[in-house]
Phi, psi and omega in degrees: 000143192269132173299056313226283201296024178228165171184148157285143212291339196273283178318333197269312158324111172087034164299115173280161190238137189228164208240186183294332193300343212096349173287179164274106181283296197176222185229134115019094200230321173251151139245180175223104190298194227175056177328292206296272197300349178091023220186140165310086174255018151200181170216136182268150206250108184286166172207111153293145192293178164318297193282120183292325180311320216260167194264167191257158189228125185262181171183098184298111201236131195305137173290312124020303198260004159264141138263170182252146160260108155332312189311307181219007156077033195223142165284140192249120170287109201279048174238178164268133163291337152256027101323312183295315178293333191257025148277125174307334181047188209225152186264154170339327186281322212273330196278340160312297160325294162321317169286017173073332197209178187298155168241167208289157205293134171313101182308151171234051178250349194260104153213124206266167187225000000 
C-alpha cells in the first residue's frame, strides 16, 4: 500500500498550485533540497502574468507553506493571491542567479488555469 504522506519528486514537478481562495497561481517548476538536513526546503513556484504573451515571474517559496488538497490533488499556498501577484518575484535571469548556477530550461507547459 502506498504511503499518502510520501510522494515523489517527478510527481510533484509541474504540480498545480491554487491560493487559499482556489485560484490558480501556477506550477511547481523546481524544488531545492536542503543536503545537510535531508529534506525539501523550498520550491520554485512559476506564475504566468494575466496576459497569455507575458512572461512568467518565479518566486522560491518555502516548502513548509504548501499544502497538499486531497481533494483534486493540487498544492495549496498558505498565501492570498493578490498579495503573491503584487509581488515582483524574479525573472528567468533573476531566478538563475539565485540557484547560484544556470538553470536549467524552463518548462512551457506550467501555465495555471
Amino acid at each position: 500500500m502506498r504511503d499518502p504522506s510520501i510522494a515523489s519528486v517527478r510527481s510533484i514537478l509541474h504540480q498545480r498550485v491554487k491560493s487559499l481562495e482556489g485560484e490558480g497561481l501556477g506550477c511547481i517548476e523546481d524544488l531545492i533540497f536542503d543536503p545537510e538536513r535531508g529534506l525539501i526546503a523550498y520550491a520554485v513556484l512559476a506564475m504566468q502574468d494575466l496576459f497569455p504573451r507575458a512572461s512568467k515571474k518565479y518566486f522560491i517559496i518555502p516548502w513548509s507553506t504548501l499544502t497538499l488538497d486531497p481533494a483534486d490533488q493540487t498544492l495549496v499556498l498558505g498565501v492570498d493571491g493578490e498579495a503573491l501577484r503584487s509581488t515582483p518575484g524574479l525573472d528567468r535571469a533573476d531566478l538563475a542567479q539565485a540557484a547560484g548556477s544556470q538553470h536549467p530550461q524552463m518548462e512551457e507547459s506550467c501555465v495555471p488555469r
